[in-house]
N, C-alpha and C positions, 0 to 999 in steps of 0.2 A: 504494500500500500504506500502511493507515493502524497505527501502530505501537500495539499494547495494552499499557499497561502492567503490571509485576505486581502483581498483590493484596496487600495488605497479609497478606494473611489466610494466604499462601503464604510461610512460610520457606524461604529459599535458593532453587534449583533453575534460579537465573538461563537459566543456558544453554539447559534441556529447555525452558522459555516462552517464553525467545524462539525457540527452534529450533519452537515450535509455534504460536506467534503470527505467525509470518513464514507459514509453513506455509498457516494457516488463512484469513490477508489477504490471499494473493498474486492480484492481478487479473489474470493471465494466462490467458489462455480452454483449456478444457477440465479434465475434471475430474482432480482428482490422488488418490490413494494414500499414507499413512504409516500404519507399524506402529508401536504402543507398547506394551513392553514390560518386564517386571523381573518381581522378588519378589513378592510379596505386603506390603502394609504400608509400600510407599515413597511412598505418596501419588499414584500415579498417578489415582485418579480422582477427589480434590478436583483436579488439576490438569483434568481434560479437564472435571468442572463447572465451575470460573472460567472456563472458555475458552467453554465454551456459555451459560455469562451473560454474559459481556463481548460475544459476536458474534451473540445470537439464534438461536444453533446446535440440531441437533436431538442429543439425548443420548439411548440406550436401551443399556440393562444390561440381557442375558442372563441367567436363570436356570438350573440345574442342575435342567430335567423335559423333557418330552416335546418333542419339537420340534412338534407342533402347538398344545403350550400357547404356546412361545415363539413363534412365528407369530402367534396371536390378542393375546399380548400387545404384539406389534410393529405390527399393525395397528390397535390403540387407541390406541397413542402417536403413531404416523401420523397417525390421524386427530384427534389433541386438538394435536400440534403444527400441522396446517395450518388448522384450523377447519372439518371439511368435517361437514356435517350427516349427513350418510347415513352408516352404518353402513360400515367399509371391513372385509374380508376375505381376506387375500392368501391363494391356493391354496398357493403355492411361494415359495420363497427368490429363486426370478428374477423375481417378479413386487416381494417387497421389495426390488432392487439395483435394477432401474429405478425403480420410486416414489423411491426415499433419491435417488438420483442426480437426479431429476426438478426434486428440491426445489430443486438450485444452479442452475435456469436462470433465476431471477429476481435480480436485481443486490441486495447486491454476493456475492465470493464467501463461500461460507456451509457453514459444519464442519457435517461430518452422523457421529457419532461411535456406532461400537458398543463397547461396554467388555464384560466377559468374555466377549469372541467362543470361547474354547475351551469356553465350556458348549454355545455353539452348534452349534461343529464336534464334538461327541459325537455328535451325533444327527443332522446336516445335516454329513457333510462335503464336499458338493458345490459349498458357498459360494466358497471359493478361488478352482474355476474359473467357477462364475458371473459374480464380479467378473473374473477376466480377461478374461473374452468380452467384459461391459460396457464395457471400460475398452479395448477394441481401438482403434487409431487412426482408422479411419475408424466407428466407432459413434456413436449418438450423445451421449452420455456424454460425449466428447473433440470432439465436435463444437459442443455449446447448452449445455452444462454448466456451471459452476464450482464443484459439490461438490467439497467439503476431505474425503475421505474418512478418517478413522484409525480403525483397526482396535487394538484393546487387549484384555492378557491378562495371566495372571501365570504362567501350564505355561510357564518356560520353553523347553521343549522343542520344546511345539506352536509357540509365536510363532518362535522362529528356524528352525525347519524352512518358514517358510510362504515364506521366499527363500531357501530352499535351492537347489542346483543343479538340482534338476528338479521345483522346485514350480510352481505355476501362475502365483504373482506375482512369481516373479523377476525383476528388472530391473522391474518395475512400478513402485515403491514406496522412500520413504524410509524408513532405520530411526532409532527412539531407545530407545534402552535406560533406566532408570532406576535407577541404582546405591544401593546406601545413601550416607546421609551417611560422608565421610571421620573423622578425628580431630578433627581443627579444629571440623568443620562440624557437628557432633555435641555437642563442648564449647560452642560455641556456641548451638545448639540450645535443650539443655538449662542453657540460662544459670550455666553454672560455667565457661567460659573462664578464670576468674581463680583457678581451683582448680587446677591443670593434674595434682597425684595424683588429685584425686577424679576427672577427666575421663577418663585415663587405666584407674581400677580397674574406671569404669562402661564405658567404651568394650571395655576388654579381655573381659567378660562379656556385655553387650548389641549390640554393634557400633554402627552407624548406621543402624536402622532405627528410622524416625521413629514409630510406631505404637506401641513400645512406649513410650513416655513417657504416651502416655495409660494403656498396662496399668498404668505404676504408681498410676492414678486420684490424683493429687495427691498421694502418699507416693513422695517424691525427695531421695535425702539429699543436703545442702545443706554437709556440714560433713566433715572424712574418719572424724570421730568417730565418726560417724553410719553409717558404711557396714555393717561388721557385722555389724549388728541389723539394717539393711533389707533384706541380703541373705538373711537367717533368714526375715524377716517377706514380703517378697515375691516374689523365686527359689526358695525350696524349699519353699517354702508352696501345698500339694497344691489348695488351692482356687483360686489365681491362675491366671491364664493362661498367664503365663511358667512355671508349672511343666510340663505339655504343650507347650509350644511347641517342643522338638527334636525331639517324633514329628512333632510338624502339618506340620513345612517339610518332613520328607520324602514325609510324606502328600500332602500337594498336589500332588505330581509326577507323571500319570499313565505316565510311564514305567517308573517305579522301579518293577518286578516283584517279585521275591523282597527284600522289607524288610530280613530277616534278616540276608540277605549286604551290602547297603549299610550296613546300624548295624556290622555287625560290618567292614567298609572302614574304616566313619568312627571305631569303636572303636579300631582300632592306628593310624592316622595321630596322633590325636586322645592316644597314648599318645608320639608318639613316632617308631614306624616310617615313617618316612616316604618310602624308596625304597620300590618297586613286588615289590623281591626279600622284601623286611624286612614288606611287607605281605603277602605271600603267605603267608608264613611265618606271622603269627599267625593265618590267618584259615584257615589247613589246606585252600588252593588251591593250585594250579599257576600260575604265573604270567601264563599264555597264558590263564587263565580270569577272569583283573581285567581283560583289557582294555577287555570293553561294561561294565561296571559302572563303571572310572573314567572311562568315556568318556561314560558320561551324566553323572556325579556334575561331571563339568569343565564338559557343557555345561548345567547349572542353575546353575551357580556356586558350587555348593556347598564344592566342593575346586578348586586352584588346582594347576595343574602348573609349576612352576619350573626354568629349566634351570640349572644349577652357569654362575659366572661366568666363569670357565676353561674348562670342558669342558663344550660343550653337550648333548652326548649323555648327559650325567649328569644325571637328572632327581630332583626329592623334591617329593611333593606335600601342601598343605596344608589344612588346613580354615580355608575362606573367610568364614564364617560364627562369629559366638565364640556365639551362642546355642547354635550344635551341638554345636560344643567344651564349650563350660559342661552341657549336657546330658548327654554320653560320659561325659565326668571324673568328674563330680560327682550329679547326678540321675540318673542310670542305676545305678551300681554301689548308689546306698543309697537308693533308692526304697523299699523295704519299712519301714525308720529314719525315712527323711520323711512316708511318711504317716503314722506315731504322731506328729510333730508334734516330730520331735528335729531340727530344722534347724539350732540355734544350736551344738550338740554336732559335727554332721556339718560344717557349716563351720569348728568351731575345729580338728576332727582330721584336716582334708583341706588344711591350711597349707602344708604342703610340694610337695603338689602340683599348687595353685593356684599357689604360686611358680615352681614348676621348668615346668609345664608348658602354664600360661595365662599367668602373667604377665611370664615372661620371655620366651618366643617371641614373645609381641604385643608386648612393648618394642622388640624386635630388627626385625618387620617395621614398625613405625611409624621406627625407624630408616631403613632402606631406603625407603620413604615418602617422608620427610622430605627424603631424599637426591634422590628421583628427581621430586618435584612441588615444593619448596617453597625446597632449599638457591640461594641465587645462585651465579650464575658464578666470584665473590669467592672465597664459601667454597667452592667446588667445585673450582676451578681449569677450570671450561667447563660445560657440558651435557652433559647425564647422558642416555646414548641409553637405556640401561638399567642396573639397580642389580640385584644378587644375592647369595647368600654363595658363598663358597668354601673350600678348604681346600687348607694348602700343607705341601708336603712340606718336612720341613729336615733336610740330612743331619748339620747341626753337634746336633740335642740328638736327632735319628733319632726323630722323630715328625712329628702332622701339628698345625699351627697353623691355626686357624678363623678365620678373617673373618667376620665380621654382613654387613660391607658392601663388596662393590667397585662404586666406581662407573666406568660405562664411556661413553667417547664414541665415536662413530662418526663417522669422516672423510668430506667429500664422497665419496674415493678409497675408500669402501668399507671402508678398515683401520681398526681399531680402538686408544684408548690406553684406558691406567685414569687416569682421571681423581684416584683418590682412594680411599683403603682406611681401616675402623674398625672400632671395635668396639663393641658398644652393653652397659652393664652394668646390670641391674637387682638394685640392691640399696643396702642401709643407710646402705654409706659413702662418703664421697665418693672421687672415682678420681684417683689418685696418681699420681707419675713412673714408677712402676713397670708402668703400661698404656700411657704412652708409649714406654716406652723398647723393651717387644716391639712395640708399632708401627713403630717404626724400625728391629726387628731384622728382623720381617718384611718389612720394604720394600726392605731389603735383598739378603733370601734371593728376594725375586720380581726382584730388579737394577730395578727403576722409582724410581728417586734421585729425580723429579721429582712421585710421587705424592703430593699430603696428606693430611694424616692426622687421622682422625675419631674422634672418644672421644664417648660417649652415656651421659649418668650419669643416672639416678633423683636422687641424693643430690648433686649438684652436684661440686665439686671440688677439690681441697686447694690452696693459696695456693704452693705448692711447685711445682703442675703450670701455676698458672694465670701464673706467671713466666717458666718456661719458655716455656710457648705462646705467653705476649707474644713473647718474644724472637724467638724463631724465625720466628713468621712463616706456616708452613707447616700450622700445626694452627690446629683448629676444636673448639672446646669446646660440646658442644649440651647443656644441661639441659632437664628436664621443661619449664620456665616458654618459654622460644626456642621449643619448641616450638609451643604458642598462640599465643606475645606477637606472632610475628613475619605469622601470620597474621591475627592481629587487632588492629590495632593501637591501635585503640579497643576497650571492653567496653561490648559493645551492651547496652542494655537498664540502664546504668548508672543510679544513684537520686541518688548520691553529686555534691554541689555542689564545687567549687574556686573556690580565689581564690592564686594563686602569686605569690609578692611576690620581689623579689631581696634586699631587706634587713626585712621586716616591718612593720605599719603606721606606717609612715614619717609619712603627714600626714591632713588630713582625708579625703581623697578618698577614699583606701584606705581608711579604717576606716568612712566612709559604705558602702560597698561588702561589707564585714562585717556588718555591721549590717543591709543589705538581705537579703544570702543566709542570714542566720541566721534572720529573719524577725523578730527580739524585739531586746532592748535584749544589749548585751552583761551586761551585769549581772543579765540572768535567764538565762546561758545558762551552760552546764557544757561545760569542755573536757579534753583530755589532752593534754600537751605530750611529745614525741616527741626525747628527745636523741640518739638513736644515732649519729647522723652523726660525731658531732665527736669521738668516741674516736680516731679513727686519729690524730689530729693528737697535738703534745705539749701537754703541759696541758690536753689534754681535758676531763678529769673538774671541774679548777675552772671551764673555759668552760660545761659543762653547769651547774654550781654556778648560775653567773653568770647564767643564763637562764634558771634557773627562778626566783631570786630578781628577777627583773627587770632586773639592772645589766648587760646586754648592751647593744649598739646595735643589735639588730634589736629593735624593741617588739613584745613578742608574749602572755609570760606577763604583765605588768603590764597589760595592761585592764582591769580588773576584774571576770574572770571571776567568778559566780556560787560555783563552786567548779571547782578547777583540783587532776589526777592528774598523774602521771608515769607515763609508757609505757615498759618500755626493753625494747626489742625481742630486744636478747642471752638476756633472760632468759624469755623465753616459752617457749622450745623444751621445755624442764625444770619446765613448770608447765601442769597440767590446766587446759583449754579453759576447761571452765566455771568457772573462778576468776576470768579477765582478759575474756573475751570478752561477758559481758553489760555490761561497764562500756565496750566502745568502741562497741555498740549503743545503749547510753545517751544518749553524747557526743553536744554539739549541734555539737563541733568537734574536731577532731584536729590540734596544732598540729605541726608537722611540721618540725625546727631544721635552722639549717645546719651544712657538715663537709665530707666525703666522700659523693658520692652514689651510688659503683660500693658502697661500706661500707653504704651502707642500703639499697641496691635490695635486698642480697644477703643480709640480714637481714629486708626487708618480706616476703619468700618462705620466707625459712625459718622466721620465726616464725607464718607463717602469716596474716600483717594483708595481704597481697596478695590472695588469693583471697577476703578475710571485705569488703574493702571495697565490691564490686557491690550485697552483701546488706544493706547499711548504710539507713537510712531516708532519706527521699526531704529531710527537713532538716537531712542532718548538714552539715557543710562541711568539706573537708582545704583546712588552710589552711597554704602551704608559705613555706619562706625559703629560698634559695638553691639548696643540696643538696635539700631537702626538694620544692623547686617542677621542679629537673632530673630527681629520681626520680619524678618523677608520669608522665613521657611511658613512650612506649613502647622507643621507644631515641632514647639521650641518647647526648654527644659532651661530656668534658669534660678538661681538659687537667693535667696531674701535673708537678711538677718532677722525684719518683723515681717509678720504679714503684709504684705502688698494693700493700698489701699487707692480708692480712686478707680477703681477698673469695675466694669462688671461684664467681662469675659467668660466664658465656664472653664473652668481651669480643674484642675488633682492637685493636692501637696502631701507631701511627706515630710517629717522631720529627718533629719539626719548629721551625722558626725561627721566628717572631715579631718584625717588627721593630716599633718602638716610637718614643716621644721619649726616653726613655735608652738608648734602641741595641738591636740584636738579645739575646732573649730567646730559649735552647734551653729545649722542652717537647716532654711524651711528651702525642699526644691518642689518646684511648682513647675506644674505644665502647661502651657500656653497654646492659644491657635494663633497662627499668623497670617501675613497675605496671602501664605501658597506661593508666591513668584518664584521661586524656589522646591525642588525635590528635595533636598537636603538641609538637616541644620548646622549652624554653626556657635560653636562654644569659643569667646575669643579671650583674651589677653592670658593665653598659655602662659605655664613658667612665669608672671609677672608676680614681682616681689609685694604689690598694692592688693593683690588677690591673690591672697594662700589656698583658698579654696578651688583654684584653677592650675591645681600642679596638674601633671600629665595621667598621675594614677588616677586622683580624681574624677578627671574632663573624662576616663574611661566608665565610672559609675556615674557619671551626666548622664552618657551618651548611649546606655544598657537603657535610660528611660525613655529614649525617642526611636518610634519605629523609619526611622530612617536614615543613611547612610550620614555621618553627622563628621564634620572638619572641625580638630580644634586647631587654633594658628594664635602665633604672639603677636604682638603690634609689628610686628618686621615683614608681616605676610599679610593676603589679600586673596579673597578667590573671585578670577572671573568667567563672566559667565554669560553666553552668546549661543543661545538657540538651545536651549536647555543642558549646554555640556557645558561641564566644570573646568574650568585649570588653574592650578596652583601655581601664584606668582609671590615669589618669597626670598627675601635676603635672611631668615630667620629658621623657625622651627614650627614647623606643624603636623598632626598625625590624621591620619583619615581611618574611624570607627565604623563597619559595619554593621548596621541591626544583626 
């Protein structure tokens, strides 16, 4: 088996290519069977054409006419795929399953691919059992063959009935489903990873279907300012595609019968009602009369049936799709409003219930998400069999208290613990002791003493709660940014140059090294110097004095910049976009001071210079000193004498010893997220005599708590870094740690 590699041309889908590239290569005799399947618009059929470029394979798509049109057009493909001069004709569908089959008896094995087989089976459903017969063990098919048969469709109704219990390929055939992209893999996608609100406001409205990036024909907003106006100008804009797009995904279902009754399912779910009783009720059914309607709506994927994390038999179902949701909510009730072309009106006066109803339900399941695909063991306290909400009874305030999130593990033995309960809040401000402290009311009231405890904030977290959680130990602090950062640890697609220094350009080597990634003389190039770091300390404000006037010992602003700003990152949050943001697009450099790095990670996010730096031009360079060069990674590890304060990041700490040459050293090391610009961290001012806690033994137990390849270097050294690869430039000492 000769292994294919993926196409450039394919983002993601790692798993579904190689599970179809294995598939397609396997030299094992006789011919095989796989189904593919999904949606519509998840790229299943670029994937089965790169696979029939890569292998010489034979490709035909189905049309929606006559089955003897699609006959004569399958017998032209037949015959332009094999070179046969004479004119081919197939009578029947059995006469095509032998020919297609025929094709794999010549070496090696070779994919012979039907892609919208459901146009087919409209008008030929006798194809099924044809291929059975074909494909019988002693036939010859399984006999002289090695066609890679895959059959592909997007009804998913029709493709999963085709191995249904009494289909004719059951047990025949491998399946692959094709899912939308997840959260991550969507912010990724769409190259805003480093945006983690805008990924989120797009993902919560378009979900992960890959297709609609091109609906937005290259209008994709880039910045959260920008959002908006694109959702005016391309969601409720009656000429776009995405504005039809919530009748078409039901339309394409030949199942869905009566339309009426599925919009109007997907209408009270999509409000809200989301038990089967509560749905009954708006839709002025009987309950015994949802059953085939959500039973088709679950098996298209449309709606999700959830069972209560406590009580299984409590069920509430949801809509799986947010283009359907964004349709119900919002383009259904003011469709008559949107064609006059009042979109920007209908999105300002529909706020609260894009808040209450899209955008906080999708915060809460990307919570659960997050919980059951992506949290470690760490932060989990195990593995997560399954994740759900629930709600608990308390007889001390005689109400019911809601969980976002229980996560639950399942025992060899069967029995089951809660791993861990949270709650996820979307909204303005950041989340206080006061959402801790009903977490531990509640973990009480369920008696599980041993559960940790999960907080989920939009708006990060108040320095109050983020002390506690230090302490304790038991809690997990997730913001919007963890969520990406931790999936990505690098930002693909990145344009943005570094060079992270631990004291600033110290000698020649380093500042050759500037001078190359800038491309120009330092003296024709323009930068911003970046002091936020060093407030937390005392004397702050004259250290940042000190550094932009030059009389620091890290040399940074005295090169002789061209012309040289001040960034200060506190004060962005309180000042329009387009006041500060054309001038770091400008910059040929962003100089980046040292301090506190958990204090600037937690300000490059909130001012918004974390997600604007991907989008940065391909010659700027972030050029970092200490703090500045730790918060470039994606999570850092660096060490406090008191607790850090000022930040509310989600961080881990541990105490710990450090010994030394003037004797054991106590420090708190704490874990940090950073911008991601960076695969790798970096621990700096090695060997320096001012930091005993960074001898080289040491910087080895840093660098055992970051899961990534981590450089420690002295002030004499610099790493730079040009299209994601590393080089070490050094008149000094440095060691590169492996996870």
């Amino acid at each position: 088996m000769v292994p294919i590699d993926k196409p450039d041309v394919l983002f993601g889908r790692e798993v579904e290519w190689s599970d179809l590239a294995s598939f397609a290569t396997n030299t094992a005799a006789g011919a095989t069977l796989a189904i593919l399947y999904g949606r519509r618009r998840q790229g299943k059929t670029l994937m089965l054409e790169l696979l029939a470029e890569a292998t010489g394979g034979f490709l035909f798509t189905g049309l929606e006419q006559s089955s003897a049109q699609n006959l004569a057009a399958m017998s032209e493909a037949y015959r332009a795929f094999t070179g046969t001069v004479a004119p081919v004709a197939f009578a029947g569908w059995d006469q095509v399953v032998d020919a297609l089959l025929a094709i794999g008896e010549r070496e090696p094995p070779l994919p012979v691919i039907i892609d919208e087989l459901p146009y087919l089976l409209k008008t030929a459903p006798e194809i099924p059992s044809i291929i059975q017969r074909a494909l019988s063990p002693r036939g010859r098919a399984r006999q002289r063959s090695r066609a890679r048969l895959v059959l592909c469709g997007s009804a998913l109704t029709v493709m999963s009935r085709l191995l249904g219990e009494t289909a004719a390929l059951r047990g025949r055939a491998s399946r692959e489903m094709v899912h939308p992209f997840g959260f991550r893999e969507s912010a990724r996608f769409c190259e805003i990873a480093a945006q983690p609100e805008l990924a989120f406001r797009l993902h919560s409205l378009l979900g992960g279907t890959p297709a609609y990036r091109d609906y937005c024909e290259g209008d994709q907003p880039r910045v959260p300012a920008e959002f908006d106006r694109w959702v005016a100008r391309r969601l409720l804009n009656p000429s776009t595609a995405f504005f039809r797009e919530g009748r078409v995904l039901l339309a394409e279902e030949p199942e869905l019968g009566e339309l009426s009754l599925y919009f109007s399912v997907l209408s009270a779910i999509a409000s809200g009602r989301t038990r089967r009783g509560q749905i009954a009720d708006a839709v002025g059914r009987k309950e015994s009369a949802l059953s085939h309607p959500l039973s088709v709506l679950e098996e298209t994927r449309l709606v999700v049936r959830t069972s209560d994390a406590l009580r299984e038999n409590r069920a509430t179902y949801r809509i799986a799709e947010p283009m359907l949701r964004f349709h119900q909510l919002v383009i259904a009730p003011n469709e008559a409003r949107l064609v006059r072309r009042d979109g920007e009106r209908v999105w300002a006066q529909q706020a609260d219930t894009i808040s209450s109803k899209i955008y906080g339900p999708h915060f809460e399941d990307l919570a659960r998400e997050w919980s059951m695909q992506h949290a470690s063991p760490d932060a989990l306290g195990g593995s997560a069999s399954r994740v759900a909400r629930t709600e608990i009874n308390c007889p001390e305030h005689r109400h019911q208290h809601e969980l976002d999130v229980v996560a639950i593990e399942r025992t060899p033995n069967s029995t089951e613990r809660i791993l861990a309960i949270g709650e996820a809040k979307w909204r303005s401000e950041p989340v206080g002791l006061r959402e801790l402290e009903r977490l531990r009311h509640v973990r009480g009231v369920m008696s599980e003493p041993a559960a940790r405890l999960l907080l989920f904030s939009r708006a990060g977290f108040d320095s109050e709660l983020v002390t506690q959680a230090q302490r304790a130990g038991d809690v997990e602090l997730v913001d919007m940014a963890r969520r990406i950062s931790t999936a990505f640890p690098t930002l693909e697609g990145r344009n943005m140059r570094a060079l992270l220094t631990s004291a600033g350009i110290k000698n020649g080597s380093i500042r050759d090294a500037l001078v190359d990634l800038l491309g120009k003389p330092i003296a024709d190039s323009s930068a911003l110097f970046i002091p936020t770091a060093i407030y937390p300390f005392p004397g702050g404000p004259v250290m940042a004095w000190r550094a932009i006037c030059g009389k620091a010992s890290s040399p940074l602003c005295e090169l002789g910049w061209r012309s040289l700003g001040v960034l200060e990152l506190t004060a962005l949050p309180s000042i329009e976009e387009a006041a500060w943001v054309p001038a770091v697009r400008d910059a040929d450099a962003l100089l980046v001071g040292g301090g506190d790095p958990l204090f600037l990670a937690n300000w490059m996010r909130r001012s918004g210079l974390t997600r604007l730096l991907p989008a940065l031009r391909s010659g700027a360079v972030y050029v970092g000193v200490s703090a500045g060069s730790i918060a470039a990674a994606s999570t850092f590890v660096e060490t406090y004498v008191e607790p850090p304060r000022g930040s509310d990041g989600p961080l881990k700490s541990e105490d710990i010893v450090f010994p030394t040459s003037r004797g054991d050293v106590d420090r708190i090391l704490v874990t940090g997220h950073g911008a991601g610009l960076v695969d790798f961290a970096v621990i700096p001012h090695l060997e320096h005599p001012d930091h005993p806690d960074a001898s080289l033994a040491n910087a080895e137990t840093w660098a055992a708590r970051i899961p990534a390849p981590t450089y420690a270097i002295d002030d004499e050294s610099a790493i730079r870094v040009v299209d994601g690869a590393a080089q070490v430039i050094s008149e000094g000492h440095w060691r590169l740690f492996q996870p």
